[in-house]
C-alpha positions in Angstrom: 10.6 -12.0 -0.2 10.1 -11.6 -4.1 6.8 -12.4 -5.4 7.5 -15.4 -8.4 6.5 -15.0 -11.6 2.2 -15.1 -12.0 -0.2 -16.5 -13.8 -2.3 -14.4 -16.8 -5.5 -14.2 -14.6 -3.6 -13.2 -11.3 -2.3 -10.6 -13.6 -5.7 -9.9 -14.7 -6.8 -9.3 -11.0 -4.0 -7.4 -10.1 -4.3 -4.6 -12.9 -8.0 -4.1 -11.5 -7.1 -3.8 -8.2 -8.7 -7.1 -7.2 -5.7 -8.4 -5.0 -8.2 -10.8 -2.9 -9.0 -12.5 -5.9 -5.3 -12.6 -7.5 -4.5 -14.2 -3.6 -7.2 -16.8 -4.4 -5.9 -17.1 -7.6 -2.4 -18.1 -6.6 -2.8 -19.9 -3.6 -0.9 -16.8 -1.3 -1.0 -12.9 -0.6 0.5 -10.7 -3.6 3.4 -9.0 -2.1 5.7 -6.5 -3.1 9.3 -5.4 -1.8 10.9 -2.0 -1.1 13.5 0.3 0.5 12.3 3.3 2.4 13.3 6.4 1.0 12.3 10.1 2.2 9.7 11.6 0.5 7.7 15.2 0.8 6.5 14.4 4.4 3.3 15.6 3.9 1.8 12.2 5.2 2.9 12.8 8.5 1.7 17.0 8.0 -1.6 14.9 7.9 -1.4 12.5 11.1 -0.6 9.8 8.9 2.8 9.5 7.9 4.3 6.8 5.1 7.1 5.1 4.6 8.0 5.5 0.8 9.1 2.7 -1.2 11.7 2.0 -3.8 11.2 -0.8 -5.8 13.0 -3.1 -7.1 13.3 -3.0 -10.9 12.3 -7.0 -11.0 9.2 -6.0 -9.2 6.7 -8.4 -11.4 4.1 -5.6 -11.2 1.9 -3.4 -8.9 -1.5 -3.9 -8.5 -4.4 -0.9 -9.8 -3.8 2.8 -8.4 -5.8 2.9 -5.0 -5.6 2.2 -1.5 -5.2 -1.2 0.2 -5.3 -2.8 3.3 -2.2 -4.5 3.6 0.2 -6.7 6.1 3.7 -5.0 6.6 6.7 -7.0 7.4 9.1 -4.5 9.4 12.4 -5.7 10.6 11.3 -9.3 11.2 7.6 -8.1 13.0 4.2 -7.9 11.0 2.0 -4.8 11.1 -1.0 -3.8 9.8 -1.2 -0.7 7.4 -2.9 0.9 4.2 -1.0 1.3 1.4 -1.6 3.9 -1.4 -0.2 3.3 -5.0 -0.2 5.8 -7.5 -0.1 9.2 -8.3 -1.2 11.5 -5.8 -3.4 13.6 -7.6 -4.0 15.6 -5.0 -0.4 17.3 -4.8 -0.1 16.8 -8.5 2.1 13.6 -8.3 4.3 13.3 -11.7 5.1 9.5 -10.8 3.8 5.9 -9.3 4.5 5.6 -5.8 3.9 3.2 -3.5 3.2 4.5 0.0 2.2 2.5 2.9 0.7 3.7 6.3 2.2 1.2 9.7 -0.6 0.9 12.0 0.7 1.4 15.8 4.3 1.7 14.3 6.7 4.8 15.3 10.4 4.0 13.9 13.3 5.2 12.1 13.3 2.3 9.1 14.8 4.8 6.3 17.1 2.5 4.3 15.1 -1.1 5.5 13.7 -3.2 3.3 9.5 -3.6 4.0 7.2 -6.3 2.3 4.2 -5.5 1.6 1.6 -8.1 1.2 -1.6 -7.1 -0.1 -5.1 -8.2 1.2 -8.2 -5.7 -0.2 -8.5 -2.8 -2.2 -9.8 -0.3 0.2 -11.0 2.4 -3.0 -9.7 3.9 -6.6 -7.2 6.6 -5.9 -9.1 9.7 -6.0 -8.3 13.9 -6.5 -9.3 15.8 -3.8 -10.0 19.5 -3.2 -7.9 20.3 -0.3 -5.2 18.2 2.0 -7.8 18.4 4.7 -10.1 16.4 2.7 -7.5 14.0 1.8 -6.8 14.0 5.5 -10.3 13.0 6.3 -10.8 10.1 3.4 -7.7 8.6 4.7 -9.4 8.4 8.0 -12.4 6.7 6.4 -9.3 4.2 4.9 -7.8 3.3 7.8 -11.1 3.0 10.1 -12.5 0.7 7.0 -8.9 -1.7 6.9 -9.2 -2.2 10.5 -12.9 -3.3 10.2 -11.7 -5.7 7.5 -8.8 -6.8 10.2 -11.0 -7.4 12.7 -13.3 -9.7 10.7 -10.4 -11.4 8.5 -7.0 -11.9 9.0 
């Protein structure tokens, strides 16, 4: 599902990371579209492993670097997840990635296409000392989306 063309102030929203607003704005959830491709792995070294995203060049545009609670449409089903765009400062990321962590999800999808819809911005993305404090901030992300899931849809 592409996203269509937006408005100026959903663009606005977007570029500051405010994706509930840019929703409100256009009358539906943001969404983006990818193929998962391998990356480092060092997501699942840290109990939370990703499935990496190539865009599409006719992506419109991604929303802010940070993490987001996000809906993820897998091979016709819908999870919950946390994405992270950016970066990674932390491993001394070179380019913008888009990353997204399933919820309750253990599959082979390398080569499927995933959309990602976007719901809140969970935080800026962020350097961190170690891979153990990444580790425990992306606990804090993922215990704060599923608050948010269990009082909003």
């Amino acid at each position: 599902m592409k996203s269509p063309l937006i408005s100026e102030p959903a663009t606005n929203a977007l570029a500051r990371g405010n994706v509930r607003k840019a929703n409100v704005i256009l009358g539906f959830e943001y969404s983006i579209e990818g193929k998962v491709v391998h990356g480092n792995h060092i997501g699942r070294t840290l109990g939370f492993p990703t499935a990496n995203l190539e865009l599409e060049a006719s992506q419109p545009m991604l929303p802010a670097h940070g993490v987001y609670r996000v809906r993820v449409g897998v091979n016709g089903h819908l999870f919950q997840g946390i994405t992270n765009i950016g970066l990674r400062p932390t491993i001394d990321g070179r380019l913008v990635t888009v990353e997204v962590n399933i919820f309750d999800f253990d599959g082979d999808i390398y080569g499927h296409q995933l959309v990602i819809w976007f719901l809140d911005r969970i935080r800026k993305e962020k350097k961190f000392n170690s891979l153990d404090e990444l580790a425990a901030q992306i606990k804090q992300d993922k215990k704060k989306a599923l608050s948010l899931f269990s009082r909003f849809r």
